[in-house]
FIVO-447732 format. One record per atom (N, C-alpha, C): residue in three letters; x, y, z negated. Coordinates in steps of 0.02 Angstrom, whole numbers, plus 50000, padded with zeros to 5 digits. Example, Ala and Ser with C-alpha at 12.3 -4.5 7.8 and 13.67 -1.06 7.14 Angstrom:
ALA506604971649610ALA506154977549610ALA506604983549610SER506424988849646SER506844994749643SER506455000249606
//
This chain:
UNK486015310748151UNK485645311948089UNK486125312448030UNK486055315047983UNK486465317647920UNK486405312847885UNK486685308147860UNK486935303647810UNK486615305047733UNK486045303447700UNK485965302447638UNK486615301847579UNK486775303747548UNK487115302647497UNK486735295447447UNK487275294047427UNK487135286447380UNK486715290247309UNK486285287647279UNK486075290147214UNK485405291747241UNK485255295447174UNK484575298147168UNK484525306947184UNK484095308747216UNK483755318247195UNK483725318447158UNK483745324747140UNK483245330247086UNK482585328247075UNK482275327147146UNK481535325847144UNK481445318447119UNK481905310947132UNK481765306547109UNK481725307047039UNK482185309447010UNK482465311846942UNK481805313746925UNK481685319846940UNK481185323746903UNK480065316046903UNK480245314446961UNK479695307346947UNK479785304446880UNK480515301346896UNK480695297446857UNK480495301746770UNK480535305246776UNK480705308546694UNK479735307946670UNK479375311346723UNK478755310946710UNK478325303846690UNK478485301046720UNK478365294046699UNK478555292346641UNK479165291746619UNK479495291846556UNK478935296146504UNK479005304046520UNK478675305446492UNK477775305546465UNK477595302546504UNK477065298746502UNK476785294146440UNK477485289846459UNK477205283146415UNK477455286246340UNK477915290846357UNK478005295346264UNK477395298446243UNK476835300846284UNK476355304346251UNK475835299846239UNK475735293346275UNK475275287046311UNK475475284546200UNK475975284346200UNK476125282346125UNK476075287846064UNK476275293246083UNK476005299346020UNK475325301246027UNK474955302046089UNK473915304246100UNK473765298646069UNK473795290746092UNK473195288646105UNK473595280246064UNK474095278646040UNK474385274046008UNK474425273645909UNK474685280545921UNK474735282845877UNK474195283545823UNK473715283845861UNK473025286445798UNK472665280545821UNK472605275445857UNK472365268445849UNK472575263645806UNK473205266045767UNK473615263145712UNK473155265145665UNK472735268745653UNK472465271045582UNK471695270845595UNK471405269545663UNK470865273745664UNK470325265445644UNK469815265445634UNK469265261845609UNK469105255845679UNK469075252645675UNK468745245845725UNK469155245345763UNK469985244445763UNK470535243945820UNK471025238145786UNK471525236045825UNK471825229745785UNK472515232645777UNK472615235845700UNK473155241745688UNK473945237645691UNK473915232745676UNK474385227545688UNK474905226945780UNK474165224845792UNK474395228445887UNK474565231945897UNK474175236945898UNK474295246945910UNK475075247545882UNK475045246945804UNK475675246945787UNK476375243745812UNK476365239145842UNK476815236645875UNK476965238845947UNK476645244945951UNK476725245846024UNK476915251446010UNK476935255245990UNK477195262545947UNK477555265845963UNK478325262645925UNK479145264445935UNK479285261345986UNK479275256746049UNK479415256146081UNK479135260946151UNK478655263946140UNK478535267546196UNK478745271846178UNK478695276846136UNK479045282246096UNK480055282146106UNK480295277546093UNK481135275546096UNK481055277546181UNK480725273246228UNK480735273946284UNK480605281346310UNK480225283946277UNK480295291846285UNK480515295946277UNK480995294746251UNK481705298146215UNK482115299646284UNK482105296546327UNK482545297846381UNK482145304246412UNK481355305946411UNK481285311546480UNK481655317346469UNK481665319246408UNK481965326646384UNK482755330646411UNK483175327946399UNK483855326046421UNK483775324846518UNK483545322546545UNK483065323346618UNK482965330046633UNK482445331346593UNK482145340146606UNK482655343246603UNK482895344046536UNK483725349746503UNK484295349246581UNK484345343446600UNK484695344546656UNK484525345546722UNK484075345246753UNK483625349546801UNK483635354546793UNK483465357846727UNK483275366746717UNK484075368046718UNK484445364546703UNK485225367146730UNK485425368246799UNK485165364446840UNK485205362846894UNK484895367246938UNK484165369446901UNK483665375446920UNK484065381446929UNK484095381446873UNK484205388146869UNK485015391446872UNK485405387946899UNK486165387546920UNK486105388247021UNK485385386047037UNK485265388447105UNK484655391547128UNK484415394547082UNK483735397647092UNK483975406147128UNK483745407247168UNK483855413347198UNK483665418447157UNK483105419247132UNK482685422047069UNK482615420946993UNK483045421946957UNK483105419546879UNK482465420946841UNK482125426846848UNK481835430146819UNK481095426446832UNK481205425546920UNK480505422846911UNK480385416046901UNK480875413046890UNK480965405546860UNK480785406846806UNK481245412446764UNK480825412646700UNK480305411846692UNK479985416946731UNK479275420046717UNK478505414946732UNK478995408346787UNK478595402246790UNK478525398046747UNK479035397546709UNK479185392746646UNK478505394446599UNK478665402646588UNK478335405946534UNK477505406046547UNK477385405746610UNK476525405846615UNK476405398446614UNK476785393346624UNK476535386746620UNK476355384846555UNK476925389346511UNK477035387646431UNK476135390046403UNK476135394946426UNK475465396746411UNK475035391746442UNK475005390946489UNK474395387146514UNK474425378746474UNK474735377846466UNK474865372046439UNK474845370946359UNK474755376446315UNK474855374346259UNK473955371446249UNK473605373946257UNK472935370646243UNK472825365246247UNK473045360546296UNK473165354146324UNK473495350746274UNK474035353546257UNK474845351046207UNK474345352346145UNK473955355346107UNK473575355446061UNK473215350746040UNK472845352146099UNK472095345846088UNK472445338646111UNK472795336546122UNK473075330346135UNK473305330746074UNK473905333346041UNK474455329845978UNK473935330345920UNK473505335945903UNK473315339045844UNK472555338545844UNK472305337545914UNK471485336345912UNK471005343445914UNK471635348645887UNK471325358145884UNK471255362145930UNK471225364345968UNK471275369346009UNK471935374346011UNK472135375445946UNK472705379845963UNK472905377545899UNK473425376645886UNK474065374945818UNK474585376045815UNK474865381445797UNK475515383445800UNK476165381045742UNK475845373445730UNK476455370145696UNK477005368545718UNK476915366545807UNK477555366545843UNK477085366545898UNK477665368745943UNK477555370246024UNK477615367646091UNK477305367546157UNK477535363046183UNK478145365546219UNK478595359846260UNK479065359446282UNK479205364746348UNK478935366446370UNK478845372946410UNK479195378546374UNK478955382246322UNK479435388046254UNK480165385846255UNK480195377146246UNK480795375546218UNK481275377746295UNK481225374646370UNK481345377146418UNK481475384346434UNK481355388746407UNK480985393646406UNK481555399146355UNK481615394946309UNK482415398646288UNK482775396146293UNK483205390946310UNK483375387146357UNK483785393246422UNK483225394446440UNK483565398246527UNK483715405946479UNK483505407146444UNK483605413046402UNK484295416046386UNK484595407746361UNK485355408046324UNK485685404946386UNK485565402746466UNK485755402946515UNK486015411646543UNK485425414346528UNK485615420146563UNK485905424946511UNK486035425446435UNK486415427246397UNK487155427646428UNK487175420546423UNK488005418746430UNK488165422246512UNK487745421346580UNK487865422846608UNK487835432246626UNK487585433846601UNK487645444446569UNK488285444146546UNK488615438446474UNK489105441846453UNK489585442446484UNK489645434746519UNK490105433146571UNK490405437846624UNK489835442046630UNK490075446346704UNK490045452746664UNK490175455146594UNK490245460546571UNK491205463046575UNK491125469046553UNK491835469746531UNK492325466846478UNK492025462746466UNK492315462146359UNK492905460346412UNK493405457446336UNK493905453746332UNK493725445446306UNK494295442146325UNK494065435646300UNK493755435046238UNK493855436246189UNK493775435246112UNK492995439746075UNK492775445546126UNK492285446146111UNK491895444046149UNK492095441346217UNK491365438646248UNK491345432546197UNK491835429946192UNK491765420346149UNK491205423146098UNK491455427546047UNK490965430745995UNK490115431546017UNK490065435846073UNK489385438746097UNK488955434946124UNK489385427546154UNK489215421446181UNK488905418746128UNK489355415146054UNK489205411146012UNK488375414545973UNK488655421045954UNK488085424845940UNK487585423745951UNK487355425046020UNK486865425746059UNK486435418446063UNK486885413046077UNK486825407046063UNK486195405745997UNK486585405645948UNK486395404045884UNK485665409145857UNK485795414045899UNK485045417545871UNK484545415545910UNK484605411545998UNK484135409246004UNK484025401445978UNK484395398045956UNK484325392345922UNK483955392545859UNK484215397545821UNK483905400245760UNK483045402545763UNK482735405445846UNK482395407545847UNK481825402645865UNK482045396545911UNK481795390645910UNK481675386045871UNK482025385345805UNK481915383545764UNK481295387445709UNK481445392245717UNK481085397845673UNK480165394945700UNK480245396545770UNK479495396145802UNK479215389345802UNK479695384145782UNK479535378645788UNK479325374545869UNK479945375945914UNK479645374745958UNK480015366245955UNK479905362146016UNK479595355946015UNK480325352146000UNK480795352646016UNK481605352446006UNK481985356745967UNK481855363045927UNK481995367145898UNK482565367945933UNK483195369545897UNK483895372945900UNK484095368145937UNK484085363645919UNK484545353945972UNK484525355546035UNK483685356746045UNK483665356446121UNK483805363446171UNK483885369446115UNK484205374446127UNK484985373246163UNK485525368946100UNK486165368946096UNK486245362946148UNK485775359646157UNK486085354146237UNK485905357346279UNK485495360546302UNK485385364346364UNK486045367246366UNK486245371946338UNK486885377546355UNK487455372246347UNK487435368046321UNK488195362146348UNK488185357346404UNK487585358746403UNK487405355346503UNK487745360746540UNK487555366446539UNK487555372046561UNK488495374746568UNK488745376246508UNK489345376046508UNK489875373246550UNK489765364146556UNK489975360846587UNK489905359546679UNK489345362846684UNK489125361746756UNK489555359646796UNK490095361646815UNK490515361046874UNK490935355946864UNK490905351046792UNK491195345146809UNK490685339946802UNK490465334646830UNK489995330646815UNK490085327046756UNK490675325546765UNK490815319246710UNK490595322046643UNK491245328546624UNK491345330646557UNK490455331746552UNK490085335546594UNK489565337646594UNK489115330646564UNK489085325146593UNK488785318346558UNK489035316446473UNK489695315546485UNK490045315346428UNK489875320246378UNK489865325246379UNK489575334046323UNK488765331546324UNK488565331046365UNK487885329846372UNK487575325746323UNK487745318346313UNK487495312946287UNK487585315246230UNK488435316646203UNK488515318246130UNK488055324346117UNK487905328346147UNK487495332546102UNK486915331346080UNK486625325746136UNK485925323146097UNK485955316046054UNK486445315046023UNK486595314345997UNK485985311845919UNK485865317745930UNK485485318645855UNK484735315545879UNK484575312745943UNK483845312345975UNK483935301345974UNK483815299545939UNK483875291345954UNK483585290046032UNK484305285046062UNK484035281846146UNK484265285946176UNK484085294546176UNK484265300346204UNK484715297946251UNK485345296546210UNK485965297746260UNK486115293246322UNK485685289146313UNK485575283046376UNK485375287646425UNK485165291846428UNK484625296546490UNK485285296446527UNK485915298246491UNK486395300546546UNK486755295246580UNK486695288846575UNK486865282946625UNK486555283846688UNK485775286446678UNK485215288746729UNK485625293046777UNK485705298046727UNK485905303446767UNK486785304246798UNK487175297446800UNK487515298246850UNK487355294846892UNK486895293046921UNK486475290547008UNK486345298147016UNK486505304646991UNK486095310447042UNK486745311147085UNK486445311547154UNK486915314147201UNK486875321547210UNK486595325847169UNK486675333647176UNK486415334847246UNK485915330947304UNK485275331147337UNK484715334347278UNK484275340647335UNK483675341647293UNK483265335047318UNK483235332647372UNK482515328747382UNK482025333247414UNK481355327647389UNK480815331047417UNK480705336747366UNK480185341347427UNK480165347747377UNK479275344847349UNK479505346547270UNK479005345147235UNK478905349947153UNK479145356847183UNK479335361347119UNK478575360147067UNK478055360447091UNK477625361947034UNK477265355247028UNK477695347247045UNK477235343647006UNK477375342646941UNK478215344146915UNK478185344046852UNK477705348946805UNK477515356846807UNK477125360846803UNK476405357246787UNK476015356046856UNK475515353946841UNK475205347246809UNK475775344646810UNK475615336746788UNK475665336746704UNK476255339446690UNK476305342146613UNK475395343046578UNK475245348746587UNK474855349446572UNK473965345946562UNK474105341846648UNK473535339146670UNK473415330946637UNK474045329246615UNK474185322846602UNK473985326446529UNK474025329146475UNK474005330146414UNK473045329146424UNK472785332146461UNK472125334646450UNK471805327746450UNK472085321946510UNK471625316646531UNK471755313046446UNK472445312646422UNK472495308446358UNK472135310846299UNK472125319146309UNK471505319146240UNK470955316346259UNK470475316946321UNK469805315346327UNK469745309746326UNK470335304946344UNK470455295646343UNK470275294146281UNK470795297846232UNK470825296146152UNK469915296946126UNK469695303146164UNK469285305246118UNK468485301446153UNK468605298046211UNK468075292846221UNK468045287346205UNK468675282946174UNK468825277646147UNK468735276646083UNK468735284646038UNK468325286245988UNK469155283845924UNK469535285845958UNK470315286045907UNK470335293545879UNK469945297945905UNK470145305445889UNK469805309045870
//
């Protein structure tokens, strides 16, 4: 029998992050507006807040390095994309009526878009890469390219704007060394409080996928948003 490697999967990883991410929305749906809302003990609520929230700071940095991981072995780029992009859709209604209580609000977006250019400025760099330039204009066409989708994430307001643009592609950059790749990693999120703890996590990955479990992140995203609006909104916080 083939010997397990020491550490964690992809697939533990990717549990692990959902959960995490969980108790981050468990504190922005349904914590969050019990702090303010009429017949609740705001004192409590409030004290439970930033700590589930801090604790949620780690799933993101999780995802960003998976979708590196994705899409550095996906046979099909395009249709990775193109999975990202219909989840993004299916999911913003959910991501709506949970944060905002509306049906559709395009003040910011969910994390699906942010993924989403993300693999975008993955496959940028990897076009220029295998073009003809010379060193000094790919560096140029690279940085470029970079910054207008950061610029463009920011612009749309998606859920990480430009940050979670510019750590993805320094995950990405780094791939083939783990370390520097942890090390680049943490500092770039940097700007996310707790964030950079995710990457203590993430040297237990033994670069094992695990079990195959591609679309529970997909469906759970979404399905988990829906149960916390209707929670919020029978408990009468929303």
């Amino acid at each position: 029998m083939e010997q397990k490697k020491f550490g964690v999967s992809g697939s533990t990883l990717k549990i692990m992050a959902l959960v995490i991410m969980l108790i981050d929305h468990i504190g922005a749906v349904i914590v969050m507006r019990t702090m303010s809302a009429p017949g609740f003990d705001h004192d409590f609520w409030g004290s439970l807040y930033w700590p589930l929230r801090y604790v949620g700071r780690l799933a993101f940095p999780v995802f960003c390095f998976l979708l590196v991981e994705g899409f550095s072995y996906t046979s099909n780029v395009k249709k990775y994309l193109g999975r990202i992009i219909l989840f993004a859709l299916i999911s913003e209604i959910p991501f709506d009526l949970a944060l905002t209580g509306q049906w559709l609000d395009f003040q910011y977006q969910n994390v699906f878009w942010e993924l989403a250019v993300g693999i975008l400025a993955m496959m940028a760099i990897d076009y220029i890469e295998k073009s003809n330039f010379s060193y000094v204009p790919q560096v140029i066409f690279r940085l470029t390219a970079i910054a207008v989708l950061a610029v463009g994430a920011e612009a749309l307001q998606l859920d990480y704007g430009m940050y979670g643009v510019i750590s993805i592609v320094a995950l990405y950059a780094f791939k083939k060394n783990k370390w520097y790749q942890l090390l680049i990693g943490a500092i770039t999120f940097c700007w996310e409080p707790v964030a950079p703890i995710a990457f203590l996590l993430l040297a237990f990955y033994n670069g094992e996928r695990g079990r195959k479990i591609k679309y529970t992140f997909y469906i759970f995203y979404s399905t988990h948003l829906l149960v916390l609006y209707i929670i919020a909104r029978v408990i009468g916080c929303l």
